[in-house]
Backbone bond lengths (Angstrom), bond angles and torsions (degrees), N, CA, C in turn:
res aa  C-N    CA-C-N  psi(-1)  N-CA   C-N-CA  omega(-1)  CA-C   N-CA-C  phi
1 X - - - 1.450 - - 1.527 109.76 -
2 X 1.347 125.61 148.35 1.562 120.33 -150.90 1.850 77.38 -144.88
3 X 1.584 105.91 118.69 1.390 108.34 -176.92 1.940 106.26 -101.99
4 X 1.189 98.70 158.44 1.424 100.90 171.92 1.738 87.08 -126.24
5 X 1.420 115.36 138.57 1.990 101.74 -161.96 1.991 82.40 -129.02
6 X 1.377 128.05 98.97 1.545 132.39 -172.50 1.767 90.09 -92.95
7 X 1.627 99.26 161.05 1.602 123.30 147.80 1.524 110.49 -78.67
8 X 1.162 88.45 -35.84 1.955 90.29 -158.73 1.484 107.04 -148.50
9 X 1.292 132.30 30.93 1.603 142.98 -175.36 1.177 112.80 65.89
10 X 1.802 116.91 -159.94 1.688 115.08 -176.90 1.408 96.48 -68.39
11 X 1.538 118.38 98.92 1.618 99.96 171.75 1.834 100.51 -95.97
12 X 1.340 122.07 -9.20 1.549 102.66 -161.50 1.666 86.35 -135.80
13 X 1.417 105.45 175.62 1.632 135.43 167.02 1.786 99.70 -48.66
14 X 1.076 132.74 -86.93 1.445 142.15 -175.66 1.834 104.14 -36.43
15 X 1.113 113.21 -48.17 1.412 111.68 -177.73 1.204 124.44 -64.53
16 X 1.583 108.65 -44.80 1.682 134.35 167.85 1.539 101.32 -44.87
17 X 1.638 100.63 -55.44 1.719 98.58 -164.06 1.333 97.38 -72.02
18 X 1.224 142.47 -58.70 1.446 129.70 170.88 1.606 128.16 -25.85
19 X 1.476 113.52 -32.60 1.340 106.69 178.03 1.504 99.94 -85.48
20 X 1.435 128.52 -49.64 1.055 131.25 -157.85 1.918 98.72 -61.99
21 X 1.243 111.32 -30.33 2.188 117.08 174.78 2.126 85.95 -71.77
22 X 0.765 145.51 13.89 1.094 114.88 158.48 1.519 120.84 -136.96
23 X 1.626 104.10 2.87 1.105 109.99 164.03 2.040 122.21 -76.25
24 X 1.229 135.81 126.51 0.847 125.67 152.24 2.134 150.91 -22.16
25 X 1.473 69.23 -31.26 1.594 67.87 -174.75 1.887 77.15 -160.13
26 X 1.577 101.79 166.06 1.275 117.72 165.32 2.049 132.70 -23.80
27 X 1.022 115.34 137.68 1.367 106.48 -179.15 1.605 123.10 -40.53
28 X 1.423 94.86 -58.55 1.461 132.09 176.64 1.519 127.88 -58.21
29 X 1.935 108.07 2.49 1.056 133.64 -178.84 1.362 126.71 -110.24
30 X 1.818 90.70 -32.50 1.691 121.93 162.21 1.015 148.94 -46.63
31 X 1.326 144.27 102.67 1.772 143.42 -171.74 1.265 84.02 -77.56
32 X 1.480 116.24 163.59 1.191 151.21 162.85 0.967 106.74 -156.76
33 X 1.494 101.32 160.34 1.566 137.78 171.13 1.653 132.69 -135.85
34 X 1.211 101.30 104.39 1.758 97.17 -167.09 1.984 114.92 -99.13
35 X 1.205 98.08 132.93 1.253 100.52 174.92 1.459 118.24 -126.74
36 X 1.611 102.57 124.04 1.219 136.28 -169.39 1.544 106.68 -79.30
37 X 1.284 123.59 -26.00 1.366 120.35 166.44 1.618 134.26 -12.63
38 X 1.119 134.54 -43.77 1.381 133.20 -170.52 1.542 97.40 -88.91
39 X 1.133 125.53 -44.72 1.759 113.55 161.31 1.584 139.21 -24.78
40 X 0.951 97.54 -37.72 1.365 123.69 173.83 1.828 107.40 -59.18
41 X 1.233 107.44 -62.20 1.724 112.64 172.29 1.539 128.59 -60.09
42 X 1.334 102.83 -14.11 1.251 100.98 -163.98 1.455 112.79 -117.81
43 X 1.645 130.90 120.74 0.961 128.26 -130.59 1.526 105.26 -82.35
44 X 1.465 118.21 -31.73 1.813 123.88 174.50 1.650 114.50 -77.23
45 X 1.415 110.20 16.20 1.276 114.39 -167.15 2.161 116.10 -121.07
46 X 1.660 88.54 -77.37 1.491 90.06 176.72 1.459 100.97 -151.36
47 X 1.474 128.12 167.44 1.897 106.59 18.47 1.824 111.46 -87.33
48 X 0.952 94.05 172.49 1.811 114.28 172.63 1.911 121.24 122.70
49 X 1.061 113.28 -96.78 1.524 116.51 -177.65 1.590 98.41 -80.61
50 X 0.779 105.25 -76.54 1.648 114.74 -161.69 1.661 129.23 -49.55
51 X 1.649 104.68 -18.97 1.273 109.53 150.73 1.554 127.67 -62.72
52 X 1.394 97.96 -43.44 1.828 120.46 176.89 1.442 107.24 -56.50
53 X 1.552 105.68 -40.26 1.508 104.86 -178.48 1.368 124.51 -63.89
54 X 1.419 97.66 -25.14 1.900 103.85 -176.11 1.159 102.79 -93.79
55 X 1.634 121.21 -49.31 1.381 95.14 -174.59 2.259 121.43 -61.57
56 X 1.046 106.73 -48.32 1.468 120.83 148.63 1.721 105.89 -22.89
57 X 0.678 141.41 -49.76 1.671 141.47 -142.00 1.425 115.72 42.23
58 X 1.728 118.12 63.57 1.485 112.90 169.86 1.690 81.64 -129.93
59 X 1.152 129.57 63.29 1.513 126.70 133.59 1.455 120.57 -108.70
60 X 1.730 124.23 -172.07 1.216 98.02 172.16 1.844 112.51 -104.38
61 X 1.240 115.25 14.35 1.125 110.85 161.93 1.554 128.31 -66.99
62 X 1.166 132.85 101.44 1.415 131.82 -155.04 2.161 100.40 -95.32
63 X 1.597 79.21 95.21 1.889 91.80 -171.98 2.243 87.64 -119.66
64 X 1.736 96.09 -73.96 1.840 99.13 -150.99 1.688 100.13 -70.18
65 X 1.729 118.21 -18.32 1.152 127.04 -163.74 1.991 118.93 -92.03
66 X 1.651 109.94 23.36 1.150 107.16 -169.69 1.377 101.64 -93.72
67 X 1.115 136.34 43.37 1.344 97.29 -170.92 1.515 131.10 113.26
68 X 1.365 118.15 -35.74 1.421 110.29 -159.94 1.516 116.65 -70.16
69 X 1.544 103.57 169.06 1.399 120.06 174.63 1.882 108.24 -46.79
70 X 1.382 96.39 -62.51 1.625 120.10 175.13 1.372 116.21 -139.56
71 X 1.229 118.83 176.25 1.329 125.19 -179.11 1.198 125.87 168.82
72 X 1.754 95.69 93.96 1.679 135.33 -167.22 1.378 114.73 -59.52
73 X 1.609 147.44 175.76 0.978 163.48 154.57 1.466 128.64 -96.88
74 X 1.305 106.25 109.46 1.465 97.42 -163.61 1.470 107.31 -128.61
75 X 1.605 109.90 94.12 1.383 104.36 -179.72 1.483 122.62 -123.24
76 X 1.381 111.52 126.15 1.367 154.76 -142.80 1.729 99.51 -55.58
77 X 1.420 100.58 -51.44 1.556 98.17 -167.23 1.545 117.21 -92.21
78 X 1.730 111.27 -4.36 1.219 126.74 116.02 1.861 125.54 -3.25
79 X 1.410 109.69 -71.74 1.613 96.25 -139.61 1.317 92.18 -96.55
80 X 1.512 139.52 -31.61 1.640 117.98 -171.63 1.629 106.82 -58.73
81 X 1.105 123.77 15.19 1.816 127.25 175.48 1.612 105.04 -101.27
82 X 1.188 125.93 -41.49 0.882 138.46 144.18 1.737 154.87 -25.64
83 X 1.303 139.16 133.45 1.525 114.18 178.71 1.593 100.73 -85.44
84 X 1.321 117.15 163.56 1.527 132.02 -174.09 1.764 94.55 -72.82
85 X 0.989 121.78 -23.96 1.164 97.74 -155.54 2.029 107.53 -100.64
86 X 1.129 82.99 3.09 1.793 105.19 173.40 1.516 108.95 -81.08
87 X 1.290 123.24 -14.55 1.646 126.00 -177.24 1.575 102.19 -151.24
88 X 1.115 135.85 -27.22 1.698 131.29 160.56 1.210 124.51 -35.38
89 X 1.234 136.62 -38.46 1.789 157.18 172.55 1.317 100.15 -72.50
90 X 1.812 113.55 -62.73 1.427 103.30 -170.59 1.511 125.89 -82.43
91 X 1.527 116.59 16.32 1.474 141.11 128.01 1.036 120.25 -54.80
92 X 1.244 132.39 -69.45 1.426 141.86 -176.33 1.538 116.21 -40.92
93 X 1.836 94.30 -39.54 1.854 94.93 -158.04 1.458 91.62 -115.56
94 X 1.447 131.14 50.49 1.245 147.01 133.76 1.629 125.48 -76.57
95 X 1.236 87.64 144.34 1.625 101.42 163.06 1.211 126.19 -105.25
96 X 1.244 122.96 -17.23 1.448 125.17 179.64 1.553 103.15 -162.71
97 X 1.121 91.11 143.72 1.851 105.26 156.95 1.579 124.33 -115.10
98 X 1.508 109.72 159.83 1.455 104.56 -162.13 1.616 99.38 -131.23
99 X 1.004 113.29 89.79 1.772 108.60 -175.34 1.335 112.82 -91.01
100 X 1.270 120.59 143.68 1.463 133.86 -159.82 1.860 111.17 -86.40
101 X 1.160 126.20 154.49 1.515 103.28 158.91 1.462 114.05 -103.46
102 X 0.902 118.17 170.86 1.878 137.05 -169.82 1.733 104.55 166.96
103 X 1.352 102.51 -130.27 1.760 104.15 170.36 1.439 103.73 -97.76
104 X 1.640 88.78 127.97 1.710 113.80 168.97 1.445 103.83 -50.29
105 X 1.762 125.39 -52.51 1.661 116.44 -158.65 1.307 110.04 -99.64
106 X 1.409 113.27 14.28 1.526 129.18 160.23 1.248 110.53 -74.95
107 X 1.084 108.47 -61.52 2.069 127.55 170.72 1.192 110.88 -56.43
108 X 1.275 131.61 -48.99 1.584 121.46 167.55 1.147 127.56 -62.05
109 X 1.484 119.75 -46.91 0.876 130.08 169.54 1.918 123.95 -38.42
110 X 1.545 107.93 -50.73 1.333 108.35 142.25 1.257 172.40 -156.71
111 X 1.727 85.93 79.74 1.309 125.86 153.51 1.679 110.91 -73.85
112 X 1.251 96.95 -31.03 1.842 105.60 168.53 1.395 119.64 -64.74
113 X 1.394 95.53 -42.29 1.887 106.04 -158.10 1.585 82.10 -92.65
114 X 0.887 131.37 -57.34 1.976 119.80 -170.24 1.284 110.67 -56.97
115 X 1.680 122.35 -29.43 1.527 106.97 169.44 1.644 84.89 118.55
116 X 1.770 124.89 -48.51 1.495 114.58 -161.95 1.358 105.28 -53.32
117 X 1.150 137.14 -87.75 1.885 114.12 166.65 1.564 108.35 42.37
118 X 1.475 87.98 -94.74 1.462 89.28 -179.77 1.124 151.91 -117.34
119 X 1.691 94.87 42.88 1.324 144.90 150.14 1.334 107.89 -58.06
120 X 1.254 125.84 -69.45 1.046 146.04 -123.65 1.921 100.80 -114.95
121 X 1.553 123.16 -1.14 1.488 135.94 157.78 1.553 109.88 -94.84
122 X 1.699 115.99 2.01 1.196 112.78 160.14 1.446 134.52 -86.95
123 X 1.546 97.84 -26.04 1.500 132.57 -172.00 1.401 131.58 -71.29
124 X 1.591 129.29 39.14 1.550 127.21 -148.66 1.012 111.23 -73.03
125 X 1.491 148.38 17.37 1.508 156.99 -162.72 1.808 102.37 -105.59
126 X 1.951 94.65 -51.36 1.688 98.96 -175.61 1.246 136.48 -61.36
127 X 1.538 119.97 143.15 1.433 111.11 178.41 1.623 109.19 -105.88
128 X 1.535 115.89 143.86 1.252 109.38 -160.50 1.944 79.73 -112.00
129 X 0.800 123.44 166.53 1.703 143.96 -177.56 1.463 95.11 -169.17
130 X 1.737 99.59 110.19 1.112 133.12 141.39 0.986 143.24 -119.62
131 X 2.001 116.62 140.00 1.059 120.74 -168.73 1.855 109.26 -142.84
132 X 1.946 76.80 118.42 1.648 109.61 173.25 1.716 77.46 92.60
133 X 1.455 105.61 -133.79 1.007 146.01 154.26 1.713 101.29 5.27
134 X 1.372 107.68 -85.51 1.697 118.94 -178.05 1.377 109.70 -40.38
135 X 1.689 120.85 -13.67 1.127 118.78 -139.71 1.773 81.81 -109.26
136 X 1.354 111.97 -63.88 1.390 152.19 -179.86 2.064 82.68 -36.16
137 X 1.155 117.58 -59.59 1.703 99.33 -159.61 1.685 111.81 -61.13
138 X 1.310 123.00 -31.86 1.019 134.66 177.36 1.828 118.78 -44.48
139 X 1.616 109.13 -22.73 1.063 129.60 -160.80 2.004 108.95 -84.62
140 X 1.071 127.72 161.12 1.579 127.25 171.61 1.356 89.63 -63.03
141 X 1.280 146.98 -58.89 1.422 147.97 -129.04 1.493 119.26 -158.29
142 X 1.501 118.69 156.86 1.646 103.49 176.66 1.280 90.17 -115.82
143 X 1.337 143.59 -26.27 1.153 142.72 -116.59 1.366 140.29 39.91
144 X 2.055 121.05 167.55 1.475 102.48 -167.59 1.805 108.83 -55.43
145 X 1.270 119.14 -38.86 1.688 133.50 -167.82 1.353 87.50 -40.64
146 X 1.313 152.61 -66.28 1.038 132.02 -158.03 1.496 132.62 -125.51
147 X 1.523 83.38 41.51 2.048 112.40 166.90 1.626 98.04 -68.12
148 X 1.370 122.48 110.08 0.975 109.62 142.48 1.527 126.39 -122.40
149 X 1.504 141.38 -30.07 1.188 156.62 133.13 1.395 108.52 -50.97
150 X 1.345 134.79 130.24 1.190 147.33 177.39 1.063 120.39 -85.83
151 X 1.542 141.23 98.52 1.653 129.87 -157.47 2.359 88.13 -74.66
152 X 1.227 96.50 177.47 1.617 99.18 165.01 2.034 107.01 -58.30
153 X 0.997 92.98 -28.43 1.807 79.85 -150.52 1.630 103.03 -74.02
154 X 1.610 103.92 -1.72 1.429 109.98 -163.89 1.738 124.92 69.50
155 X 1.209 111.77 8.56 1.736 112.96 -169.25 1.122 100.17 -110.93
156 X 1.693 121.90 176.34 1.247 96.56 154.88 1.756 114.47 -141.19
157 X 1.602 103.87 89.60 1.232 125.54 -160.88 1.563 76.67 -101.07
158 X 1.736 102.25 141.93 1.462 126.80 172.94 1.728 92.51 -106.29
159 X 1.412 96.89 -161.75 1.131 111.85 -152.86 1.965 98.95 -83.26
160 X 1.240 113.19 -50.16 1.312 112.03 -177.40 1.278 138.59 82.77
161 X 1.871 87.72 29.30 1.607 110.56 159.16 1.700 115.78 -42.22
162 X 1.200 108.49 -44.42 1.820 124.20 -155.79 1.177 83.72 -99.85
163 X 1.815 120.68 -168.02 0.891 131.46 172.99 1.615 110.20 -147.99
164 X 1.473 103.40 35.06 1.233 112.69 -164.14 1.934 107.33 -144.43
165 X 0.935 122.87 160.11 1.585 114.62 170.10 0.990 131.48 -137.65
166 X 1.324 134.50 136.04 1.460 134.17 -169.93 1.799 130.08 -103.53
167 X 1.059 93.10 157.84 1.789 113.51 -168.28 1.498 101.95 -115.49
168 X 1.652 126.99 75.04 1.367 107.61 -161.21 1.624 93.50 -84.34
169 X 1.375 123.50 -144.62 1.359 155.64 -134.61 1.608 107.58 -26.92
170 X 1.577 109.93 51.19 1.412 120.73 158.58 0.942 116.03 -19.01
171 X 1.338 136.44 149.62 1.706 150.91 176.03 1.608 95.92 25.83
172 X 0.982 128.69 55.77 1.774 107.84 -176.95 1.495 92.51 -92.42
173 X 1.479 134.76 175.35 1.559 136.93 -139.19 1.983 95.43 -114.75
174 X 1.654 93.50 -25.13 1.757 105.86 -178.72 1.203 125.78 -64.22
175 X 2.134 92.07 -35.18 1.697 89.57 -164.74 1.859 99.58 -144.10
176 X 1.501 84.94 95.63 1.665 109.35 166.17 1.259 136.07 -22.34
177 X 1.322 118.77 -25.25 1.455 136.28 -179.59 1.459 114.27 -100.58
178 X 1.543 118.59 -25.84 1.523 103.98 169.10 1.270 116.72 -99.31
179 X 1.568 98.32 96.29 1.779 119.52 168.71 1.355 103.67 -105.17
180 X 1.222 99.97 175.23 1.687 114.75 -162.84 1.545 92.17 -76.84
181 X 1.695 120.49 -47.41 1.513 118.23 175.89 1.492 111.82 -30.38
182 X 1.713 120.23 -58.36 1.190 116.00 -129.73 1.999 80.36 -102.04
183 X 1.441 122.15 -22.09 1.393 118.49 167.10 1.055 89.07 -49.74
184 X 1.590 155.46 -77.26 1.484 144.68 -133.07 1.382 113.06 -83.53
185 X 1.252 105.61 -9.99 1.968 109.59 170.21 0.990 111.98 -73.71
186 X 1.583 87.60 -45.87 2.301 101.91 -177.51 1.579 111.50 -50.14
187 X 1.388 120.88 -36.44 1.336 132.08 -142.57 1.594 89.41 -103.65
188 X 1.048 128.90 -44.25 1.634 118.68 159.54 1.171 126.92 -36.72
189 X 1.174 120.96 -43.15 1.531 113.09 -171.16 1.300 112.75 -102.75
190 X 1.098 122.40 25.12 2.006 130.52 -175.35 1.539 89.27 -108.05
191 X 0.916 161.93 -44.76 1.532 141.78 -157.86 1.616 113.26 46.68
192 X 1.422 101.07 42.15 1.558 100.70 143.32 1.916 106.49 -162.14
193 X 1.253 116.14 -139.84 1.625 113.09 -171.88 1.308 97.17 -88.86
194 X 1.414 111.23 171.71 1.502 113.70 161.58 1.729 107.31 -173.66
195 X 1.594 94.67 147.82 1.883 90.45 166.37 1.326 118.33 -112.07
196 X 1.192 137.33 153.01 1.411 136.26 154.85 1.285 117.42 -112.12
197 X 1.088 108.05 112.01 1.919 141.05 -157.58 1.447 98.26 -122.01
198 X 1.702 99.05 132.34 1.192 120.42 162.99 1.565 125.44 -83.70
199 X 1.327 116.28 167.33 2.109 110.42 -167.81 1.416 94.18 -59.89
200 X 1.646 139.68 -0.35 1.737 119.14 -177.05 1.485 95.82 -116.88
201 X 1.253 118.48 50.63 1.526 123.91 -172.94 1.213 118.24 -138.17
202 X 1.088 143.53 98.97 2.093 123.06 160.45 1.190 109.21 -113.77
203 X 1.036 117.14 -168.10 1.895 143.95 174.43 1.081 102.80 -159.48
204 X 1.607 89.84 131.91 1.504 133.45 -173.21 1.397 101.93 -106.04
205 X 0.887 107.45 127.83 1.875 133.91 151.43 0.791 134.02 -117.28
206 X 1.611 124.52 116.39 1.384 136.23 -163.69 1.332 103.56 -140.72
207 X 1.523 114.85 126.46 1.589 108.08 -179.53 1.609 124.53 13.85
208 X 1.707 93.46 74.24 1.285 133.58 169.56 1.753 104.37 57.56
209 X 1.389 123.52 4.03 1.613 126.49 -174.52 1.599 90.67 -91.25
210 X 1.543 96.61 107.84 1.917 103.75 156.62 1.840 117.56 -78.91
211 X 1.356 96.91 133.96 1.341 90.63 176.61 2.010 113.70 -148.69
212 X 1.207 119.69 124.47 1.556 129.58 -165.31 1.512 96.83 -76.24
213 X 1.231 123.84 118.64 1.774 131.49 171.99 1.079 80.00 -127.54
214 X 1.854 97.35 126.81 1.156 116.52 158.37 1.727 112.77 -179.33
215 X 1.454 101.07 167.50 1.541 116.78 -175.30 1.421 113.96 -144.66
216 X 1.487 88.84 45.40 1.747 100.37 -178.26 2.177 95.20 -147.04
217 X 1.518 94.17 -149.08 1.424 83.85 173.31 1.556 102.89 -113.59
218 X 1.149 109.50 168.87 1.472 129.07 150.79 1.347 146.47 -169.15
219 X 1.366 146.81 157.17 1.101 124.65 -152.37 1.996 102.78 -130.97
220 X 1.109 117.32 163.52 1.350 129.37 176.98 1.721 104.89 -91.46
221 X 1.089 142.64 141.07 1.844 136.91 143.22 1.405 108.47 -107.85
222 X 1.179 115.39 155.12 1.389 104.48 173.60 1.498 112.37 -95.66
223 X 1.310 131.18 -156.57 1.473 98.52 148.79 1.571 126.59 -106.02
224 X 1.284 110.50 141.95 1.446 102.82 -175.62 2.134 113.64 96.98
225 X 1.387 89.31 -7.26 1.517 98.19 178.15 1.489 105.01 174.29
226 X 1.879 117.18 164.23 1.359 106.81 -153.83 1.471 93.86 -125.36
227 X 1.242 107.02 161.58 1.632 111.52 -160.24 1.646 81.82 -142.02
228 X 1.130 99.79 131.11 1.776 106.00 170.60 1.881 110.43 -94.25
């Protein structure tokens, strides 16, 4: 699986071209599948309009509205009602997925319970694009700062594709508390790596090579201390 990991989706030129270097063939050639799932948990988010908006593409996060061939609906708390083999294939014969942000341990959580999880460590062709949130589950950890849905176990361990964790919508103008200061508090108490990336920022992963695209700011931590 070859991740594109956004604050805020394709917002710039560098990010676009990054997805488009790991896509196979043309945008416009591409299935997708977007899941609105983590909206749902998160209380300034969904359910109601704002799920509709992403899957739709009338927000300004530019994820379901690039372009594609198609672009299916794939929702999570949906499929354990379900047989596997009614949505397992139409995993398989994707090109991309489009995960929403809201709560990261809402979205993991089920990606666990639907089975895609680990679905989706079988799959080395797919590209996952996440944003905020979509981006954030992929990670060992979110930290406490951004517990807001309570998984059962009470923690808040993500899934732990990466080995690194993120601080998305750096300095953004909405929300007062994510400064670079209080990213470097966050990043202390995780005991492993992490970036805090602004909405003109992602990281790409491609057969295990991390790499920061961007035209905004962002910063490196190590773990346990911060390295600019």
């Amino acid at each position: 699986m070859r991740l594109l990991l956004t604050s805020a989706g394709i917002g710039n030129a560098s990010i676009h071209d990054a997805l488009v270097g790991m896509l196979d063939r043309p945008v416009e050639q591409c299935t997708a599948l977007c899941i609105p799932t983590a909206q749902y948990g998160h209380p300034q988010v969904g359910p109601g309009v704002k799920p509709w908006q992403f899957v739709s593409g009338r927000e300004d996060a530019q994820m379901t509205q690039l372009g594609w061939k198609s672009v299916g609906l794939l929702e999570l708390t949906a499929l354990p009602s379900i047989d596997d083999e009614r949505w397992m294939p139409l995993v398989h014969d994707t090109d991309v997925i489009l995960a929403a942000g809201g709560d990261a341990l809402y979205l993991a959580h089920w990606m666990r319970e639907s089975g895609l999880a680990d679905l989706l460590s079988t799959i080395d062709e797919i590209v996952w694009v996440g944003l905020s949130a979509g981006s954030m589950v992929m990670t060992p950890r979110i930290g406490e700062a951004f517990m807001g849905w309570r998984p059962p176990s009470g923690d808040d361990l993500a899934l732990g594709v990466v080995d690194f964790a993120i601080y998305p919508h750096l300095d953004h103008p909405d929300l007062a508390t994510n400064t670079m200061a209080n990213a470097e508090k966050w990043a202390g108490g995780l005991g492993c790596a992490s970036y805090a990336i602004d909405d003109d920022t992602a990281i790409s992963v491609v057969d295990g090579a991390v790499e920061v695209v961007s035209e905004g700011t962002w910063r490196r931590f190590e773990a346990g201390r911060s390295n600019s």
